[in-house]
N, C-alpha and C positions, 0 to 999 in steps of 0.2 A: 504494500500500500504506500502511497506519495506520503513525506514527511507533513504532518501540520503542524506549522510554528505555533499557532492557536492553541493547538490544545498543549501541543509538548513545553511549549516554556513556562516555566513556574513549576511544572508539574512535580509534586512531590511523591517519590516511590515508596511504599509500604517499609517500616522499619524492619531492620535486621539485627536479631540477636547470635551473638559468638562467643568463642571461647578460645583459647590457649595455651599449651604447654610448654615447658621446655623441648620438648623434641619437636616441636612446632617449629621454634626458634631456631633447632641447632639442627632442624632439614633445611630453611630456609634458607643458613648461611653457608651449609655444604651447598646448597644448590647455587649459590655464587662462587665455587670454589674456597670456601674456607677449609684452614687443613693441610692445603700447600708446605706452607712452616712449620710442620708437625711437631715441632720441638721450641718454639719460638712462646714464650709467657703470651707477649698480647694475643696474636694469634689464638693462641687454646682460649682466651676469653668467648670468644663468641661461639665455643664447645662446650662449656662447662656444662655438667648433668644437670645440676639446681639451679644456678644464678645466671645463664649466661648472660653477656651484653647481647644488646639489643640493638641494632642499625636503624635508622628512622623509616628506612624503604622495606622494613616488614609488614607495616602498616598497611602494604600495599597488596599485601596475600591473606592478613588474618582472619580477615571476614569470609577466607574460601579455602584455606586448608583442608576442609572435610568435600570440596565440591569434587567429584569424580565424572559429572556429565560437561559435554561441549558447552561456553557458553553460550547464549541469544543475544542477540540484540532486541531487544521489544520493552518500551517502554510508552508512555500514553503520548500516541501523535506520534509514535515512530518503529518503522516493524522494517526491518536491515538486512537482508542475505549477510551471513556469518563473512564469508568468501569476499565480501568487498569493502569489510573493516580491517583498519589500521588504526593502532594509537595516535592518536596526533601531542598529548600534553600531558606531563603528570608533575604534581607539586602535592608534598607533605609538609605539612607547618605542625613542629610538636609542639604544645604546650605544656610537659613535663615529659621524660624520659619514660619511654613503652616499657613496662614488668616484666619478667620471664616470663608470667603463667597471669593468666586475667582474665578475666569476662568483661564484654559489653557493649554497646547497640548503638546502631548507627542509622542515622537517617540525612535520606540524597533527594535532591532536587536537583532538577533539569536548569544551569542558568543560563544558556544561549544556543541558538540553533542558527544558523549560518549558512549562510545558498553560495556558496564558491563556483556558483555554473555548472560545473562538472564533477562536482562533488560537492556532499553535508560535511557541518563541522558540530558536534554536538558538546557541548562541554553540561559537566555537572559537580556540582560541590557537596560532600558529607561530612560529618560534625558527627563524630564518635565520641560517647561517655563513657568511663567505667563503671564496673557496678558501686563504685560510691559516691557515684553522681558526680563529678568534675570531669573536667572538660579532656579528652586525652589526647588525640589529634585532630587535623582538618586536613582531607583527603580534596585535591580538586585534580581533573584530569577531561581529556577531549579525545574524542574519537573523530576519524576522518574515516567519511563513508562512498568511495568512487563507484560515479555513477546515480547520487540519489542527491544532485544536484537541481537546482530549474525550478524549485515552487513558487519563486515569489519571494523570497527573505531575503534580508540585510545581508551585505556580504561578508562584515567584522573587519575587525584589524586585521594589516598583513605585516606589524612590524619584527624585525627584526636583530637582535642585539650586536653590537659591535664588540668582538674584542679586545684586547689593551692592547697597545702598539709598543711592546715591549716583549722581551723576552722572559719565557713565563718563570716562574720561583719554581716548579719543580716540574718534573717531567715521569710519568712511567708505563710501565707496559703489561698490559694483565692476557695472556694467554686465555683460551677457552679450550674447553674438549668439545672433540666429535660429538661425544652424547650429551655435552653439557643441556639444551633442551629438553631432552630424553628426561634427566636429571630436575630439571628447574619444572617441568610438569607435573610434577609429585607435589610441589608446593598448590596447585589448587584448577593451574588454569591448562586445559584440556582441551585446547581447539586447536585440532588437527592440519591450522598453516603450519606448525611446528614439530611435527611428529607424522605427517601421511607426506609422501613425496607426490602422489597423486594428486591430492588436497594442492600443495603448495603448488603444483605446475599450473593448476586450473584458476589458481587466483595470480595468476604471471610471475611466479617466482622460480628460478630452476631445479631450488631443492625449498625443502626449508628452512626457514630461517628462526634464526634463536627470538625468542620472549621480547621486546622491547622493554619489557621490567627487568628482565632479566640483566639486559645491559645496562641497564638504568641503578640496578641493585648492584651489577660490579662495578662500574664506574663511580659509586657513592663509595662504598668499601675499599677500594682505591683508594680515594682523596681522605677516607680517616686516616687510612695506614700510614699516609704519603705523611698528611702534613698536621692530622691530630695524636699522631702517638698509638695507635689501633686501640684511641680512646672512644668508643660511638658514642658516650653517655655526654659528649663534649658536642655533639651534633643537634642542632634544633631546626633544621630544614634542610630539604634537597626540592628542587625543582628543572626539569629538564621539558626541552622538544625533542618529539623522535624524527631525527632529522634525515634516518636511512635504516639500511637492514645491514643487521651482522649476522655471517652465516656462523654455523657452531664449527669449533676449528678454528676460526681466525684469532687476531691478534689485537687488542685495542690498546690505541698510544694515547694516552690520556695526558693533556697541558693544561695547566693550574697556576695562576696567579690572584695574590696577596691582597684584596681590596680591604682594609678594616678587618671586622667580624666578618667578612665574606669572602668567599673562594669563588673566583670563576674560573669555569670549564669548558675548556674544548674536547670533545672524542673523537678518534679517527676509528677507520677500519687499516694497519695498515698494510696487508696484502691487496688493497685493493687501492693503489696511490692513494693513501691517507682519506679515504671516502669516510665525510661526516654520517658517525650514527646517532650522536647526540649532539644539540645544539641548543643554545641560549642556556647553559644548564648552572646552577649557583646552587651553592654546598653554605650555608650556615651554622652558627658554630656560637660557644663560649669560651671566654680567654680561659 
């Protein structure tokens, strides 16, 4: 069915209740490659059986660690073929550091819907409590829908951030595995562009391609390692655009420079002459 901005903007989606473990946490951060440094103190933090640290981009799986089915797109005023969705935007704002183990509910609303011509842009925002009622993150994020383009809507902003015209403060390189996807689908999200080779040809990809959280969860994990000490609990936002695809196997060159409290990020792919996979992306932090 055609997008209706009408009905879809404002729309508020039925709340959802969750929960949490430590092996919640400590699949989420093997599914970014934690582990690597098997013997390294910070590193095992974000392993530990009871306590581990917490990355701010789990927030980004908790509410679907138990989900075993592909997801839908269907939400009121918008019904989406699986197959012609892409992430377009994701930003985590913590307002206290995430717990190893927790409960608690979240409720999304639709705040823009976007007619690019030739493509929808849907953005929505969520506002997660815990169960003692304080506020624990704010999840916002956009999908981009090709082909469900043409209704009639606003077209939105097309801006784009510049980065510093200097030479960045630190530089690194985070390898992936072949099954790293394979891996990172165990965390909750189970749509087969990233696991059917069939799937990924028929939505114009030659294989599949890794998570966009995914890379979005190892380039966060990155810039703590890099330039907070592999202290997470020192992180209080990540926000990123999915600016391309990385296949599983490749190689990401991640450049970071020093603004204040704020880290900005470039991503490359770079078997592929350094092809952005993330872009506009800002890592937040406390001294």
């Amino acid at each position: 069915m055609p997008i209706d901005p009408k009905v879809a903007l404002g729309a508020e989606l039925p709340s959802e209740e969750f929960a949490w473990t430590p092996s919640d946490v400590q699949l989420y951060h093997l599914g970014l490659g934690a582990g690597t440094r098997w013997t390294d103190a910070g590193e095992l933090r974000y392993l530990d059986d009871r306590q581990p640290q917490v990355l701010p981009t789990f927030a980004t799986v908790a509410p679907t660690m138990r989900v075993t089915e592909p997801p839908r797109v269907s939400f009121p005023g918008v019904e989406i073929d699986l197959a012609k969705v892409v992430h377009g935007s994701q930003e985590i704002v913590l307002h206290r550091p995430i717990p190893a183990s927790g409960k608690a509910s979240s409720t999304t609303r639709i705040t823009e819907v976007w007619d690019k011509g030739s493509a929808a842009v849907i953005a929505n925002e969520s506002t997660v409590i815990g169960s003692d009622g304080e506020l624990l993150w704010t999840a916002r994020s956009s999908i981009f829908a090709k082909g469900e383009g043409g209704f009639g809507g606003e077209r939105g902003p097309s801006t784009k951030a510049e980065l510093p015209d200097r030479t960045p403060d630190y530089t690194a390189t985070t390898p992936t595995l072949p099954q790293q996807a394979l891996l990172y689908r165990m965390c909750g999200d189970r749509n087969p562009l990233h696991s059917d080779p069939e799937f990924a040809r028929g939505a114009g990809f030659p294989n599949p391609i890794l998570h966009g959280l995914c890379t979005y969860g190892l380039v966060c994990k990155t810039a703590v390692d890099t330039v907070l000490g592999s202290d997470a609990t020192r992180a209080t936002g990540f926000r990123a655009r999915f600016a391309g695809v990385l296949y599983p196997g490749e190689t990401i060159r991640t450049r970071m420079w020093l603004q204040g409290d704020e880290l900005v990020i470039a991503a490359t792919a770079i078997e592929r002459d350094e092809a952005p996979v993330l872009g506009d992306v800002r890592l937040t932090f406390t001294a």
